[in-house]
C-alpha positions in Angstrom: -91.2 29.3 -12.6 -88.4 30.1 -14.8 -85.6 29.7 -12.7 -87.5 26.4 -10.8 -87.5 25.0 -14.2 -83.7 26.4 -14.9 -82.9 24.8 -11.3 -84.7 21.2 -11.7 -83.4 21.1 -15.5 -81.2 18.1 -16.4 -77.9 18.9 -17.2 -76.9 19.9 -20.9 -74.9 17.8 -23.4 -71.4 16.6 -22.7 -69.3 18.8 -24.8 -67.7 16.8 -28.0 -64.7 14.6 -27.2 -62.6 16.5 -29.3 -63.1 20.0 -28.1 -61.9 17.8 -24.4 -58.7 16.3 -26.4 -57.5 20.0 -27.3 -55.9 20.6 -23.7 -53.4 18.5 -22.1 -53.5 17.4 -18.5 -52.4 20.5 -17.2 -54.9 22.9 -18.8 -52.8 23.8 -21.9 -54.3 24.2 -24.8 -52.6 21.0 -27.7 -51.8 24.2 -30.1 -49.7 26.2 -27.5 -48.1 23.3 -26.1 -46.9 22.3 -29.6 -45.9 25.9 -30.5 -43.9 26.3 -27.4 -42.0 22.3 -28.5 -41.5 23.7 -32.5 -37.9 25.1 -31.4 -37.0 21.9 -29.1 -38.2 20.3 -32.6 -36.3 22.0 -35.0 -33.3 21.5 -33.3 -33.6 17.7 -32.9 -34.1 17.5 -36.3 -31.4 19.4 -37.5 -29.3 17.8 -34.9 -30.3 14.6 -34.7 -32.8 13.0 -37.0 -31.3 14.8 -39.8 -27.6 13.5 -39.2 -29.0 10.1 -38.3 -30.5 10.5 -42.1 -27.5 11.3 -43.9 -25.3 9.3 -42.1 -27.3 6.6 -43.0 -27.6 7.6 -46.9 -23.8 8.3 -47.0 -23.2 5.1 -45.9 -24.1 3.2 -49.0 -22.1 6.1 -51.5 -18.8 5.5 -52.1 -15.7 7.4 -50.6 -15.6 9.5 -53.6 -19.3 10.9 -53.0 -20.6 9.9 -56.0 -21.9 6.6 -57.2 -24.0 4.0 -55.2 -21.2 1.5 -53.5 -24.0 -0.7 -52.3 -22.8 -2.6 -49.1 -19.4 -2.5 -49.9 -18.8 0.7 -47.0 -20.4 -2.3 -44.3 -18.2 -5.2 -45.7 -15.1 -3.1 -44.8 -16.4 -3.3 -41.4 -15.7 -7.2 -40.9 -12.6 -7.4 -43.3 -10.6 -4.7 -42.3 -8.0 -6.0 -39.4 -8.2 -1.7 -38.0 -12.2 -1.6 -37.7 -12.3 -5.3 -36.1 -9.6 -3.8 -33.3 -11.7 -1.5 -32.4 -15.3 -3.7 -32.3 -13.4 -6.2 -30.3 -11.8 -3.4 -27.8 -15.5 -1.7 -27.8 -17.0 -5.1 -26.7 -14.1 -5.1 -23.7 -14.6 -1.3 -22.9 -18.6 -2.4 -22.6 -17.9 -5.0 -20.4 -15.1 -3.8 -18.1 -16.0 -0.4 -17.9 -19.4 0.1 -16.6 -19.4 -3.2 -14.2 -16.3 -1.4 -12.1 -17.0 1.9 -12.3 -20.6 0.9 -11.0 -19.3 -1.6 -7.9 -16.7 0.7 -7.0 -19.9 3.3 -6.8 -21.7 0.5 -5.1 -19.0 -0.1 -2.8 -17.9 3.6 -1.6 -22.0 4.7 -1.6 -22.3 1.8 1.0 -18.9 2.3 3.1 -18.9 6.1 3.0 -22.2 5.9 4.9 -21.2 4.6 7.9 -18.1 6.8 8.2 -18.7 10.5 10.0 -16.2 12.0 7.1 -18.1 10.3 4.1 -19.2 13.9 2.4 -15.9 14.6 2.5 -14.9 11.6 0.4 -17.9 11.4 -1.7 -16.7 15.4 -2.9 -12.8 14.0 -3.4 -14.3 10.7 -5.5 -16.9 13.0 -7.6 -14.1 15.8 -8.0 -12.9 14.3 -11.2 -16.2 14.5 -13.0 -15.6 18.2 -13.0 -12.3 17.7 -15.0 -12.9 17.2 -18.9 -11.7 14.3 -21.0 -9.2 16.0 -22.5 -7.6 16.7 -19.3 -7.9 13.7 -17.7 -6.2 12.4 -20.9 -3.4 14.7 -19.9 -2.9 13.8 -17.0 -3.3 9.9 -17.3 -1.1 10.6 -20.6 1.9 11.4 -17.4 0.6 8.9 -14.7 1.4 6.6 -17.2 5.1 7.6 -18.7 7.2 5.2 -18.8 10.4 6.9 -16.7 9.7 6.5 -13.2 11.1 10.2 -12.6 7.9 11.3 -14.6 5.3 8.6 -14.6 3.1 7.9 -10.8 2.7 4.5 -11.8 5.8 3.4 -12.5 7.6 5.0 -9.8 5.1 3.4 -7.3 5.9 0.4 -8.8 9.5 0.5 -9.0 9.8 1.3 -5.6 7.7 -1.3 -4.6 9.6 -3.9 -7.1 13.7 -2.4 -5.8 12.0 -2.9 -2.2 12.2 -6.8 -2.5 15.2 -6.8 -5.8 17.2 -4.0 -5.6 19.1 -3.3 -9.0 22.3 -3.0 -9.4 24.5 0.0 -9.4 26.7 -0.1 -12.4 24.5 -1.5 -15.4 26.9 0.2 -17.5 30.3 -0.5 -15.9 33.1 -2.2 -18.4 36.8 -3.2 -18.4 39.1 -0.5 -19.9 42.1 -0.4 -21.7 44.5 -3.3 -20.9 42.4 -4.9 -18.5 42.8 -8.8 -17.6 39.1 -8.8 -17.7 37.0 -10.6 -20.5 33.3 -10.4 -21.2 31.9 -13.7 -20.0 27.7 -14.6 -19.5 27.0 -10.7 -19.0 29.4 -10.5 -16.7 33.2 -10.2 -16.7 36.1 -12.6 -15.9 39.7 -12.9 -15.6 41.4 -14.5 -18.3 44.4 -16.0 -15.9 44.1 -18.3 -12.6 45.0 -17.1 -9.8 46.6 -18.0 -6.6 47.2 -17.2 -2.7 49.3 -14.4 -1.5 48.2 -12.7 -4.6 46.5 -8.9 -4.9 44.4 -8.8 -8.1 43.5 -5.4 -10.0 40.2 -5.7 -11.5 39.8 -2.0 -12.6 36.2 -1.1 -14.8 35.1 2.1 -16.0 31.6 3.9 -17.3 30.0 4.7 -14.4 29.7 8.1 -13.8 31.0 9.7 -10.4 27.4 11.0 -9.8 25.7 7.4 -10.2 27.9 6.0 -7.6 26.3 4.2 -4.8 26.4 5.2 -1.4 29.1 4.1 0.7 31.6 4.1 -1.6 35.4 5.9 -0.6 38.6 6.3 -2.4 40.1 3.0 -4.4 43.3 1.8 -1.8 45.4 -1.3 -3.3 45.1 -4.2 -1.5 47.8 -5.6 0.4 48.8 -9.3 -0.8 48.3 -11.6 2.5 49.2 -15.0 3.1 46.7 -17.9 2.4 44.1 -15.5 0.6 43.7 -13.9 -2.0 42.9 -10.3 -2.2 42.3 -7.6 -4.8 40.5 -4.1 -5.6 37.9 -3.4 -7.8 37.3 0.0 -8.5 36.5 2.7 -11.1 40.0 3.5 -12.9 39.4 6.6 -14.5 40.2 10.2 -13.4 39.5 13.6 -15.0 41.7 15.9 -16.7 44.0 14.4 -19.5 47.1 13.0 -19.1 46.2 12.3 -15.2 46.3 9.4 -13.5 47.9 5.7 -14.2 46.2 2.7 -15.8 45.1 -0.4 -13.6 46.5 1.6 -10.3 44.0 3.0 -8.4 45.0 6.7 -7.8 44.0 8.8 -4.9 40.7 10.3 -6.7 40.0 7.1 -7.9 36.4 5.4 -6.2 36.1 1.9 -5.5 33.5 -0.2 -6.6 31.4 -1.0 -3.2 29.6 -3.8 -3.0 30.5 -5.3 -6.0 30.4 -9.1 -6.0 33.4 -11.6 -6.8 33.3 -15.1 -7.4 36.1 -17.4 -7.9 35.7 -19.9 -10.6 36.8 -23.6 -10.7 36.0 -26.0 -13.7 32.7 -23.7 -14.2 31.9 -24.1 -10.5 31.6 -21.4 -7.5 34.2 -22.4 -4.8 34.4 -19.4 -2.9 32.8 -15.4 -3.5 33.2 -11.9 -1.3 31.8 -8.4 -2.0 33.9 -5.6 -2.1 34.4 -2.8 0.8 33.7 0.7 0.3 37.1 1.1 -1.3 37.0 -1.4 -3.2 38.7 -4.4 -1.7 37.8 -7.8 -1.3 39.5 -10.8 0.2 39.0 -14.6 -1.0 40.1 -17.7 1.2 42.4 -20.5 0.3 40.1 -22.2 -1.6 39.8 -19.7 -4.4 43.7 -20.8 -5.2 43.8 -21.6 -9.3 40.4 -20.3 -9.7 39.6 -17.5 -12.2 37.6 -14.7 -11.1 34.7 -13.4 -12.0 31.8 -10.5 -11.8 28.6 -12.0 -12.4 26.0 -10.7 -14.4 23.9 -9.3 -11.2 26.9 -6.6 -10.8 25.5 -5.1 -13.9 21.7 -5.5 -14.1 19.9 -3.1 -16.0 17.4 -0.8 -13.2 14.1 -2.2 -13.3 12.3 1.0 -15.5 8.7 -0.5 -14.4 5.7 -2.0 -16.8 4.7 -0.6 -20.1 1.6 0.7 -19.2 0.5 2.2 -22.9 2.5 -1.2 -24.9 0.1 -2.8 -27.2 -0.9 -5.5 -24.5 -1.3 -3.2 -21.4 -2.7 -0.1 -22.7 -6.3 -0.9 -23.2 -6.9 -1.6 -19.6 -4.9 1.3 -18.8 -7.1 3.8 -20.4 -10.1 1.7 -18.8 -8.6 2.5 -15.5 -8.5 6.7 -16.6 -11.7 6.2 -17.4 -13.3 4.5 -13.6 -11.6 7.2 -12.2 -13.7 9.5 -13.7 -16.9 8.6 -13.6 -17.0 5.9 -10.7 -17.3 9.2 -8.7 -20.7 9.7 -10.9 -21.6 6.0 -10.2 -21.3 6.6 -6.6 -23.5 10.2 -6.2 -26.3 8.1 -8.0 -26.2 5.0 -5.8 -26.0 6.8 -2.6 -29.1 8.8 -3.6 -31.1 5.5 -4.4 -29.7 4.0 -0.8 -31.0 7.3 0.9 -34.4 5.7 0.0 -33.9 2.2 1.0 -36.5 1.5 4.1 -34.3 1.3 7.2 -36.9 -1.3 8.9 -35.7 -3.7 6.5 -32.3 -3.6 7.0 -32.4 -3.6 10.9 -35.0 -6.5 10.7 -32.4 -8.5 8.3 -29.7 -7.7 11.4 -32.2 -8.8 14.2 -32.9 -11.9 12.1 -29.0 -12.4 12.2 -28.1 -11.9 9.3 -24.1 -10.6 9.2 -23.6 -7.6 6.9 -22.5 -9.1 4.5 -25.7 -11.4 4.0 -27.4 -7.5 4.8 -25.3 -5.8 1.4 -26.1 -9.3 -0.8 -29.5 -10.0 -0.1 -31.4 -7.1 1.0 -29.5 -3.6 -0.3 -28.0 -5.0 -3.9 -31.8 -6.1 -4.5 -33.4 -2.7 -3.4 -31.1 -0.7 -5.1 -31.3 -3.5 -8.4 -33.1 -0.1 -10.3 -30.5 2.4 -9.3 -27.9 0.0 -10.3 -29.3 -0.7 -13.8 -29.7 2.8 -14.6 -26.0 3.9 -13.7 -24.6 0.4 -15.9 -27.5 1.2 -19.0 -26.0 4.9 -18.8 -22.2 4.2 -18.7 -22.9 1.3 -20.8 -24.1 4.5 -23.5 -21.2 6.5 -22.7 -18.5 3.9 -23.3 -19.7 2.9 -26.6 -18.6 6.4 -27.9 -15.5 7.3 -25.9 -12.9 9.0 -27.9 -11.2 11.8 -25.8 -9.3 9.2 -23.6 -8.0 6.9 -26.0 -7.1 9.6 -28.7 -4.9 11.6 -26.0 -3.8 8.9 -23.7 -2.7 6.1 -26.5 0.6 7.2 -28.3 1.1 6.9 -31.5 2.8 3.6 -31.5 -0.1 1.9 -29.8 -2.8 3.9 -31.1 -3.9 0.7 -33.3 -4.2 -1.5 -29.9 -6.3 1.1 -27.8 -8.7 1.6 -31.1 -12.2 1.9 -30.9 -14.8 2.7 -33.1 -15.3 6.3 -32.3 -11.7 7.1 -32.9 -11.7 5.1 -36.0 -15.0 6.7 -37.5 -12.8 9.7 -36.6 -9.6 8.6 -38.2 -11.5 7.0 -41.2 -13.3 10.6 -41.9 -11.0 13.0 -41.8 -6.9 11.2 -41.2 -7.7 8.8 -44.9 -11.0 10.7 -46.2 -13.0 7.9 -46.1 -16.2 9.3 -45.1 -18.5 6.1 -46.8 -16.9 3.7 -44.9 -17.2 6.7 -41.5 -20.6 6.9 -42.4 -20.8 3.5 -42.1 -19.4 3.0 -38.4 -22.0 5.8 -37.5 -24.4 3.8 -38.3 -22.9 0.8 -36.5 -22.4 2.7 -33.4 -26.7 3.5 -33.4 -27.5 -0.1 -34.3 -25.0 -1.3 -31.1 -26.8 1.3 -28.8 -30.2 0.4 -30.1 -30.8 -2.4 -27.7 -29.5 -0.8 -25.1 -31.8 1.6 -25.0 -34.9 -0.5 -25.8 -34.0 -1.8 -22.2 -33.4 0.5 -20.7 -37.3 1.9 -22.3 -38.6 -1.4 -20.9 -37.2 -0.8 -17.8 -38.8 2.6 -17.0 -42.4 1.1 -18.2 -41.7 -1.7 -16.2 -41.4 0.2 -13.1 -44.5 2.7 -14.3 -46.8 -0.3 -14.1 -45.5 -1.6 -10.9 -46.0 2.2 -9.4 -49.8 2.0 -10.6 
């Protein structure tokens, strides 16, 4: 009867809520869970919450450390010309920055997928994420330099730019001693007319024999011919004192090849010839009372390529170190997310007609639209406190250009022992990434909703 009535009993009490509410989801009791999250804890506090704290505090003390300074440390921050720099190039940085390095992710995630060696160039465009900031800053520090001999960029570009304008080969020729030659317009001309059947010397010097062109032979004195006139141009200089003869071109004397002439009548052009490989040149009868002259273009200065770190060109510059890097990261992330796009809707979108590009727009931007604000809310993060590039990359003379406010908190703290108005910038910097990360805590509830 005993058990019968144990058996047919009606169940006992529910145990109290609270002795439920002591274990967690997975069977944990609250206590251990909490013990096992006191070190993560003390940590963040000491790292985080408690810097946060005094960063905050400092902020309204004055540089001296004692003495409230009230909001003096945060009206520096919008009267000094340094500090507005570097808000205005942060604001460029946030813009630029993430949007290329996440469509050039966009774009090689999508491309390298239909390509058999796509691993191959997803590992070369991720490689640079192994590479720290101050190295890439190194090297970006050389791509950059401004002698083509050193700098990538500017010898790429100087090759491209002699490719359609070729410079001139003796910038830094000049007349000599006793030469009939006077400066005129950057160029050179003579300072008498003259006339057919005559042989003109026009000797220069200052080039040396190594930065010769090619082409060129051993100066020769024209020959004086009827009904033209004719002359040598050529470098009148030879080693070893006491050798050689002055506006007479001697044996081991080169002659300027290719070098222009124009003969020059009442400021006009009537007649021009460029000079041999030795150095001779022959005018027809017209050039007869004319003066003659080397233009300008004879000594043009080698094109030496842009000024990648100037004060207008080096922001973008370091922008462009920066997509390097991490548009590799951009890329790993947005090829994971396509891996996950339903293939039925991109091969119905074909069959409907659609071309790919109508596919990319309209049916794979919009699928990966989560993938895509994640990577952009992330970089968007990492910008706003980039340092290592622009403190290595920008040199000294354009430092105050490429400024932004993580290398001015730095220069502010320690460079001029400001640490108030530092303080102050820290603080700045947490109220700009504030909203970034309330969207980007939006975003992920967001999506937790939809899921349920």
């Amino acid at each position: 009867m005993a058990s019968a009535a144990a058996a047919g009993a009606p169940p006992g009490p529910a145990a109290p809520y609270g002795r439920k509410s002591r274990k967690s989801v997975t069977g944990t009791r609250r206590a251990v869970a909490a013990l096992f999250l006191l070190p993560a804890l003390v940590l963040l506090g000491a790292l985080v919450v408690y810097p946060i704290g005094y960063s905050l505090v400092r902020s309204f003390v004055g540089n001296s450390g004692h003495g409230f300074a009230g909001v003096d440390n945060y009206r520096t921050l919008f009267t000094d010309d340094g500090i507005r720099t570097a808000f205005k190039n942060n604001v460029v940085w946030v813009v630029f920055a993430p949007t290329v390095s996440t469509a050039l992710g966009l774009i090689f995630a999508v491309l390298t997928e239909r390509v058999r060696w796509g691993t191959a160039f997803k590992l070369v465009v991720f490689m640079p994420m192994a590479i720290s900031m101050l190295a890439a800053g190194i090297i970006f520090r050389l791509v950059y330099d401004q002698d083509p001999h050193k700098g990538v960029a500017n010898a790429v570009w100087v090759g491209v730019h002699d490719t359609f304008a070729q410079s001139s080969a003796f910038p830094k020729a000049h007349p000599g001693r006793e030469s009939p030659l006077t400066p005129d317009q950057g160029g050179f001309i003579t300072s008498a007319t003259v006339h057919t059947g005559q042989s003109v010397a026009l000797p220069l010097v200052g080039v040396a024999p190594d930065q010769m062109p090619d082409g060129v032979r051993m100066a020769v004195a024209a020959k004086p011919e009827p009904g033209k006139i004719t002359g040598t141009t050529w470098q009148d200089f030879t080693r070893g004192k006491g050798v050689g003869r002055l506006g007479v071109p001697d044996p081991s004397e080169q002659g300027y090849a290719g070098m222009r002439i124009e003969a020059v009548k009442d400021g006009k052009v009537v007649a021009s010839a460029k000079a041999a490989g030795d150095g001779t040149f022959t005018l027809p009868a017209s050039a007869d009372g004319a003066r003659l002259r080397l233009p300008a273009s004879n000594f043009k200065e080698p094109y030496n390529g842009i000024e990648w770190l100037g004060p207008t060109l080096v922001t973008p510059a370091i922008i462009g170190a920066y997509v390097w890097m991490w548009a590799g990261f951009a890329m790993v992330l947005i090829a994971a997310g396509l891996a996950g796009v339903p293939r039925e809707l991109l091969e119905a979108a074909r069959v409907d007609g659609a071309t790919e590009w109508q596919v990319f727009r309209k049916v794979t931007v919009p699928l990966l639209a989560p993938v895509l604000a994640v990577v952009t809310v992330t970089l968007m993060i990492n910008v706003l406190k980039v340092f290592d590039l622009v403190y290595i990359i920008a040199p000294g003379s354009s430092q105050d250009d490429a400024n932004v406010l993580a290398l001015e908190l730095y220069r502010r703290g320690f460079a001029e022992d400001q640490p108030g108005v530092a303080s102050a910038i820290a603080v700045l910097l947490l109220v700009l990434v504030i909203p970034v990360m309330a969207f980007n805590i939006r975003r992920l509830r967001r999506e937790r909703e939809v899921r349920r």
